[in-house]
N, CA, C and O atoms as CSV, one atom per row, in Angstrom:
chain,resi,resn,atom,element,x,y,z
A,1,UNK,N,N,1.435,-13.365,-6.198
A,1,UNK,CA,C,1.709,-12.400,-5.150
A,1,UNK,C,C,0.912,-12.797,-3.908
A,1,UNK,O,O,-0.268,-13.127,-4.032
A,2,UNK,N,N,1.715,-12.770,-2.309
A,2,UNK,CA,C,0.706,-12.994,-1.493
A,2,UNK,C,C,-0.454,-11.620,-1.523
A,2,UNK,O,O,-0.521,-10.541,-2.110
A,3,UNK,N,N,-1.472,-12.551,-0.297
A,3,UNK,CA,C,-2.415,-11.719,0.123
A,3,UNK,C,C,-1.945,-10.001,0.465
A,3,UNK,O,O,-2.345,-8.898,0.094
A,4,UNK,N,N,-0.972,-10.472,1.299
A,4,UNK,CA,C,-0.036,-9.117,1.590
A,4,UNK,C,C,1.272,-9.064,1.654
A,4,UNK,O,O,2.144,-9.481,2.416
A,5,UNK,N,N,1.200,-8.334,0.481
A,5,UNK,CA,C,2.461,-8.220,0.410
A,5,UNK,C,C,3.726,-8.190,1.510
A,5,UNK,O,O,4.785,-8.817,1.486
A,6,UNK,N,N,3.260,-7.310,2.394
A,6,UNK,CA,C,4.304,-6.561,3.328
A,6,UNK,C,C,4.479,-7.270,4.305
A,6,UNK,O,O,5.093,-6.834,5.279
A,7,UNK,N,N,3.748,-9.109,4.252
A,7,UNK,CA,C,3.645,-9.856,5.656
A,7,UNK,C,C,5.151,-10.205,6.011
A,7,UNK,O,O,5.488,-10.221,7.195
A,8,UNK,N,N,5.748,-10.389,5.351
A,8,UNK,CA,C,7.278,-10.731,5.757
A,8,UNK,C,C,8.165,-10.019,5.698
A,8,UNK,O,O,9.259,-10.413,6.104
A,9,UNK,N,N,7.993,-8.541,5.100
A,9,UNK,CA,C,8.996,-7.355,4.832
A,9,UNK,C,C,8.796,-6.449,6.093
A,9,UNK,O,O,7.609,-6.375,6.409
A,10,UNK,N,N,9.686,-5.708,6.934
A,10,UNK,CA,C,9.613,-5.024,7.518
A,10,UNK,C,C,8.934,-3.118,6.870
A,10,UNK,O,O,9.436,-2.499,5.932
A,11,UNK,N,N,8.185,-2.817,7.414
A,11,UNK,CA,C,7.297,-1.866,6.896
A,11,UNK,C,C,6.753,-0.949,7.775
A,11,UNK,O,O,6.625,-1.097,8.991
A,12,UNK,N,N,6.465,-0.077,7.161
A,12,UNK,CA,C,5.601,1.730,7.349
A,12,UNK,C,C,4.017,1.394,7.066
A,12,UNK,O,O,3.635,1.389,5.896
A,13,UNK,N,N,3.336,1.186,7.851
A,13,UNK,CA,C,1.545,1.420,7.598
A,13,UNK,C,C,1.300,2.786,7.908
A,13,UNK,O,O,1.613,3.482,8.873
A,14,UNK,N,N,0.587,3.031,6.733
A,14,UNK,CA,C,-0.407,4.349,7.056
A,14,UNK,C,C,-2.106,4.274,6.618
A,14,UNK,O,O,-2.378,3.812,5.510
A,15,UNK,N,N,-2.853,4.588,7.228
A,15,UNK,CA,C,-4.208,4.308,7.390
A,15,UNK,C,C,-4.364,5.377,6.518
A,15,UNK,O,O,-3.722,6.422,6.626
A,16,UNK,N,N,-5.554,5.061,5.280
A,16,UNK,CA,C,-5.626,5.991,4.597
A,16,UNK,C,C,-7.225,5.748,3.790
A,16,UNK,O,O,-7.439,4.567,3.518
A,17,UNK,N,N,-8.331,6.731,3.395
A,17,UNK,CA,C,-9.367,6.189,2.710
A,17,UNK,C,C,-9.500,5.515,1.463
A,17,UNK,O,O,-8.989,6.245,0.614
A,18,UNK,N,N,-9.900,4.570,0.991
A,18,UNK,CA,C,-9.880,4.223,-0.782
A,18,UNK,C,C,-9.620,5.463,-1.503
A,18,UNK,O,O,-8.669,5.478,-2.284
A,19,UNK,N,N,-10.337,6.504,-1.349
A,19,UNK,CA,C,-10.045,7.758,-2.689
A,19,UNK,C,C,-8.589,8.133,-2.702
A,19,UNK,O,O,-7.938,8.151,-3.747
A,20,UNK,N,N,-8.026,8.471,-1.377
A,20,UNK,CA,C,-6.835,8.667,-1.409
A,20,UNK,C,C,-5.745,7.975,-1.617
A,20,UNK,O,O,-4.593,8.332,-1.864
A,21,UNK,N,N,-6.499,6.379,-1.424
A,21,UNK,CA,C,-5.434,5.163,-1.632
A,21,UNK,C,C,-5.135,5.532,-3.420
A,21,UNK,O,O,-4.128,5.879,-4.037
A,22,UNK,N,N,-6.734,5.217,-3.870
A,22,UNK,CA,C,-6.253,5.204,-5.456
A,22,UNK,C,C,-5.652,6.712,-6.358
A,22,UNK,O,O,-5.128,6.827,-7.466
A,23,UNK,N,N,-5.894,7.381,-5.655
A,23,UNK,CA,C,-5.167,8.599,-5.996
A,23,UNK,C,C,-3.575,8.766,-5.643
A,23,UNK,O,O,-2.791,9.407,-6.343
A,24,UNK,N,N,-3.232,8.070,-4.421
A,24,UNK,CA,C,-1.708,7.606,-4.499
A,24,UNK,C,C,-1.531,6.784,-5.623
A,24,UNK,O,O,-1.045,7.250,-6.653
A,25,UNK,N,N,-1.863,5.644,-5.535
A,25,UNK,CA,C,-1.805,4.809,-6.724
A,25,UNK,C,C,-1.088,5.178,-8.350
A,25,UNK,O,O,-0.011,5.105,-8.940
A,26,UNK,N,N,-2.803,5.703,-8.610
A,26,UNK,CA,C,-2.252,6.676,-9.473
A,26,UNK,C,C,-0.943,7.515,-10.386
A,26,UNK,O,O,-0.438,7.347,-11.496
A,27,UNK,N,N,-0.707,8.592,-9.122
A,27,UNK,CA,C,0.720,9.304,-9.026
A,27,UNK,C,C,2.072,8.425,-8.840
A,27,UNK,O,O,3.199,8.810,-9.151
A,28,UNK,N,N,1.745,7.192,-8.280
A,28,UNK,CA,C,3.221,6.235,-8.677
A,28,UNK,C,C,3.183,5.900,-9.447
A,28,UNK,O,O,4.191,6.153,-10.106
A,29,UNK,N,N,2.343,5.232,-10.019
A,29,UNK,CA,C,2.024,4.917,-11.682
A,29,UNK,C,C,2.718,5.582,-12.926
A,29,UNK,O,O,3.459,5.122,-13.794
A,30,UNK,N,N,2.036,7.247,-12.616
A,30,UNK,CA,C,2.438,7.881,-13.402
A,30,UNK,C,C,3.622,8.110,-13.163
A,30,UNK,O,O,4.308,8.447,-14.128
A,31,UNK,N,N,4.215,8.018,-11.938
A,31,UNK,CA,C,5.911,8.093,-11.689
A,31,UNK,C,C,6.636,6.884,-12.095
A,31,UNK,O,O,7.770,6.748,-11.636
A,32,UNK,N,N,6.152,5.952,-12.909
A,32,UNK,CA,C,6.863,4.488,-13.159
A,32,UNK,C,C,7.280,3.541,-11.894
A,32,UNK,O,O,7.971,2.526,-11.977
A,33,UNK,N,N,6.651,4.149,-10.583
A,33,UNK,CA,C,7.393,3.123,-9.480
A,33,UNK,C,C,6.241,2.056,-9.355
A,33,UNK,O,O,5.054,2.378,-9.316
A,34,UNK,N,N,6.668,0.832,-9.299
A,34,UNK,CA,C,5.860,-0.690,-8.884
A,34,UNK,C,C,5.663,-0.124,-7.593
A,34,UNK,O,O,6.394,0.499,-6.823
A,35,UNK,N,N,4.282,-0.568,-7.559
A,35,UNK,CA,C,2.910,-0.672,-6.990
A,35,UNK,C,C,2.478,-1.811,-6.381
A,35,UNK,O,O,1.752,-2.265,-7.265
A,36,UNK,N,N,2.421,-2.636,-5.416
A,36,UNK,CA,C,1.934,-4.172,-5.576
A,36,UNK,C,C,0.869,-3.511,-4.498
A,36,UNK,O,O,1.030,-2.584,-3.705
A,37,UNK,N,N,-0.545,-4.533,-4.836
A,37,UNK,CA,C,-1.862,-4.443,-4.024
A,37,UNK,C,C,-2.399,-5.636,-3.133
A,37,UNK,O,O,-2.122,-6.791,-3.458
A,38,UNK,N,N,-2.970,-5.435,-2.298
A,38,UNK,CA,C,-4.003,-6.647,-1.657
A,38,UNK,C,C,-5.262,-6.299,-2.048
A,38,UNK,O,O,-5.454,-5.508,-2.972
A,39,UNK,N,N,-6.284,-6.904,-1.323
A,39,UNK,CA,C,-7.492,-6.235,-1.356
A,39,UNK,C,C,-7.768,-4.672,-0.508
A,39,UNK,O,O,-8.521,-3.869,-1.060
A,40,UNK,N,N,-7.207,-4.350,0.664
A,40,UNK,CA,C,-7.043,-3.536,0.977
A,40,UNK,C,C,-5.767,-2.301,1.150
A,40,UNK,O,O,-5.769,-1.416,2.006
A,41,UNK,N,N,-5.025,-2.456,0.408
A,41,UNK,CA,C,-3.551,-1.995,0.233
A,41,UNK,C,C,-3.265,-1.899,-0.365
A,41,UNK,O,O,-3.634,-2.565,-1.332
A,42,UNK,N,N,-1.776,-0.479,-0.515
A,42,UNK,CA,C,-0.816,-0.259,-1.441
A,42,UNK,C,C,0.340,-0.910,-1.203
A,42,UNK,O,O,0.193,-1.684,-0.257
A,43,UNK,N,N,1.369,-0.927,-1.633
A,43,UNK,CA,C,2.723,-0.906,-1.298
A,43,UNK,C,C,3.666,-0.453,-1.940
A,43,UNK,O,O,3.361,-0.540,-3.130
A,44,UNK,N,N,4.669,-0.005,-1.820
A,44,UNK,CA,C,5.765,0.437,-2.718
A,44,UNK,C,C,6.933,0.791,-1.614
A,44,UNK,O,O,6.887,0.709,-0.386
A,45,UNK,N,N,8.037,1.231,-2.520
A,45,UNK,CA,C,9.018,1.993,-1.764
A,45,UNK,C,C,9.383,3.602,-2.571
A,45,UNK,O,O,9.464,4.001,-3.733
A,46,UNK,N,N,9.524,4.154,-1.289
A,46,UNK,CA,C,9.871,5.680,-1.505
A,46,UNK,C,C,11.369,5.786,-2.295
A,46,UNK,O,O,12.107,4.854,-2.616
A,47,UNK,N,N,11.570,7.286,-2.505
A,47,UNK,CA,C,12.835,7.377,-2.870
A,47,UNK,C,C,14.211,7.320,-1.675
A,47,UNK,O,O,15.396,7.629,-1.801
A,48,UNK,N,N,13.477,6.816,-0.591
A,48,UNK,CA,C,15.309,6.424,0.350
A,48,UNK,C,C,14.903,4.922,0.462
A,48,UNK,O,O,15.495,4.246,1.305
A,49,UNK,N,N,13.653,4.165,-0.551
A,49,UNK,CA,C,14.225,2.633,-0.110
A,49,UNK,C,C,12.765,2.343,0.901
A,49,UNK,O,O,12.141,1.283,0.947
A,50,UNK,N,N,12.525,3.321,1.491
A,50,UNK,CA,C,11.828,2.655,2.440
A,50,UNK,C,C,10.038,1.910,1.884
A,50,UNK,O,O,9.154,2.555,1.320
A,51,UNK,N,N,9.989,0.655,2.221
A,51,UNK,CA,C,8.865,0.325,2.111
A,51,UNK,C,C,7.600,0.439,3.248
A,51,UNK,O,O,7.493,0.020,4.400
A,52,UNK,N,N,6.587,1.304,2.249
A,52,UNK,CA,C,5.391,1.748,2.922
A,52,UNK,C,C,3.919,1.388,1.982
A,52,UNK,O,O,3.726,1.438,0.767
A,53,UNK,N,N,3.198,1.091,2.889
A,53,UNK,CA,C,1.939,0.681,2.397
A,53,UNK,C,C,1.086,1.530,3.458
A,53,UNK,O,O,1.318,1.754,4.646
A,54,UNK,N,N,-0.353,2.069,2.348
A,54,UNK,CA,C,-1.141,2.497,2.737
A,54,UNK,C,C,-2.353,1.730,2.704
A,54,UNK,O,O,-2.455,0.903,1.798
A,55,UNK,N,N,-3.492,1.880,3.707
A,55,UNK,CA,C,-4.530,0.660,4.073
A,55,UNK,C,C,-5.480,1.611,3.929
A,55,UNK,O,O,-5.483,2.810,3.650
A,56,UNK,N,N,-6.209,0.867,4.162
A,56,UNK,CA,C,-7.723,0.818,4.240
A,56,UNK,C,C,-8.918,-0.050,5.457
A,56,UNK,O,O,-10.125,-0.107,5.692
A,57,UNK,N,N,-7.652,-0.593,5.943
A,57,UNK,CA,C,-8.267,-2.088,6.772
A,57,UNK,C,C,-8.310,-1.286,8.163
A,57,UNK,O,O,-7.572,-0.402,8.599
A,58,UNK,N,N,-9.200,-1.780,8.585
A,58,UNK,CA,C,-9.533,-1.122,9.907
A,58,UNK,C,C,-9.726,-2.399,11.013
A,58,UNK,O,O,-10.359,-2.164,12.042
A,59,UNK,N,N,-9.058,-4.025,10.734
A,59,UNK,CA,C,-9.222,-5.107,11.526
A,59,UNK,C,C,-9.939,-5.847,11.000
A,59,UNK,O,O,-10.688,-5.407,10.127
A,60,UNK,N,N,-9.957,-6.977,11.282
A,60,UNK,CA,C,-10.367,-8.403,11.072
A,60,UNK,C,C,-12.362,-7.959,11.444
A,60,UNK,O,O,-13.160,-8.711,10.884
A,61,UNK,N,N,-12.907,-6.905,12.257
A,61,UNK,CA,C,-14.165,-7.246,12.248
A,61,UNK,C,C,-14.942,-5.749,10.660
A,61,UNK,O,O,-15.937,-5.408,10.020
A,62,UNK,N,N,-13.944,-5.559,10.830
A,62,UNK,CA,C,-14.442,-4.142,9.400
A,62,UNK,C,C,-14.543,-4.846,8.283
A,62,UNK,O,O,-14.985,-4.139,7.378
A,63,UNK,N,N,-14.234,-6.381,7.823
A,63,UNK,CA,C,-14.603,-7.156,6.393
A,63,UNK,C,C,-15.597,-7.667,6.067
A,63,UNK,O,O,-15.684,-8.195,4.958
C-alpha cells in the first residue's frame, strides 16, 4: 500500500485528532467497511461511494 493512500484518488480531507481518528476507525471496522491507513490517516468510502480520509497531519513542519 502507498504512503497515502488517497495520493492519486480524488478525495474529501477532514482534519481530525488521533482519539477521534481511532475511534472512527473502530466503528468502520465494526461496520465491516475497509479501512486503509498511513502514518497519519484514515481512508475509506462512505455509503454514496465517496472517498474520505481523516488526518492528523498538520504539514510537512508538524513531523
Amino acid at each position: 500500500m502507498p504512503d497515502h493512500p488517497g495520493k492519486n484518488d480524488p478525495h474529501l480531507a477532514f482534519r481530525a485528532t488521533e482519539d477521534e481518528i481511532s475511534t472512527v476507525k473502530q466503528r468502520l471496522v465494526e461496520r465491516d467497511m475497509e479501512v486503509r491507513e498511513s502514518r497519519t490517516s484514515i481512508y475509506f468510502h462512505d455509503p454514496d461511494g465517496n472517498f474520505l480520509e481523516l488526518t492528523h497531519w498538520n504539514g510537512p513542519d508538524s513531523e
